[in-house]
C-alpha positions as CSV (number, residue, x, y, z in Angstrom):
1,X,6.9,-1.9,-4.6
2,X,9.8,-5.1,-4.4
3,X,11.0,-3.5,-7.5
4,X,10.8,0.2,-6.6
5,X,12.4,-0.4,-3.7
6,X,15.5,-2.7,-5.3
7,X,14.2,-5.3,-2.7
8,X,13.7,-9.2,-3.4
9,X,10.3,-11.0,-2.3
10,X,12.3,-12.8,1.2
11,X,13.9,-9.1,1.7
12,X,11.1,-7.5,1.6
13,X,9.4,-10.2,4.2
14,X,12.3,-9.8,6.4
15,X,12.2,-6.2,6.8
16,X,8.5,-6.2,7.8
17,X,7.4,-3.8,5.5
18,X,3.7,-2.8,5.8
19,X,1.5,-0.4,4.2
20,X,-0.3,2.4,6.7
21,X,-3.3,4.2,4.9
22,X,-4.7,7.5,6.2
23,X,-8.1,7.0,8.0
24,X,-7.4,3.8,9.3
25,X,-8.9,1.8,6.2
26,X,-6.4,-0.3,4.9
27,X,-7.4,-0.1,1.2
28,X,-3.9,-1.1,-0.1
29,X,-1.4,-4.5,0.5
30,X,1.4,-5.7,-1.0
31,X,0.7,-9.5,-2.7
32,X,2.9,-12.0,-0.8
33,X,4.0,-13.9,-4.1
34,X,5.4,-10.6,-6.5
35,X,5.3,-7.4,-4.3
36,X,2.9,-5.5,-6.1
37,X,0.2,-2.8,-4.7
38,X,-2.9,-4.5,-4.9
39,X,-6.5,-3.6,-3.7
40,X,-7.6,-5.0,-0.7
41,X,-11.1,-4.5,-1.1
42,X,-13.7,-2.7,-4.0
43,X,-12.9,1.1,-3.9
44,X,-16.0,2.9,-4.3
45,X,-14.7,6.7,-5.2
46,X,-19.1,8.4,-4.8
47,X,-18.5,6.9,-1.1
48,X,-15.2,8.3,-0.6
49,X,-15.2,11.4,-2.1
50,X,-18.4,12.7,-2.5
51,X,-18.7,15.6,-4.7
52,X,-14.7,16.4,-4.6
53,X,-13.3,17.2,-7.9
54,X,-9.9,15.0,-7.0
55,X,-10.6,12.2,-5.1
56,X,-6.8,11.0,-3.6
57,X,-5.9,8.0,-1.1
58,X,-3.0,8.2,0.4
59,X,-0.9,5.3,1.9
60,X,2.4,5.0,3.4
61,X,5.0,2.4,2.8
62,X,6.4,1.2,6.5
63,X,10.2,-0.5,6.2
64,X,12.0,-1.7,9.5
65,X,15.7,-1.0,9.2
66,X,17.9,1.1,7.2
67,X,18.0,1.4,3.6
């Protein structure tokens, strides 16, 4: 996401970016160290998704301030 966004590790920090994810289950985070999306927790797609086809979770990247 730091590198998607052309932002460095104490940038990204500073801006207070945060990740918002639909249902109120915060599935996603970004790790401290490197800025990557990681998993917060075991995904379990049967639980999720049921019997859907296309199983999707959605999150939203949250960054205070202009770009």
């Amino acid at each position: 996401v730091a590198k998607d966004l052309a932002l460095d590790l104490p940038m990204l920090q500073d801006r207070g970016v945060r990740l918002v994810s639909e249902g109120g289950t915060q599935y996603f985070a970004l790790h401290g160290k490197t800025g990557h999306l990681v998993t917060v927790e075991r995904i379990d797609r049967e639980q999720l998704c049921r019997l859907l086809e296309k199983c999707v979770l959605r999150c939203e990247v949250i960054i205070e301030g202009e770009m």
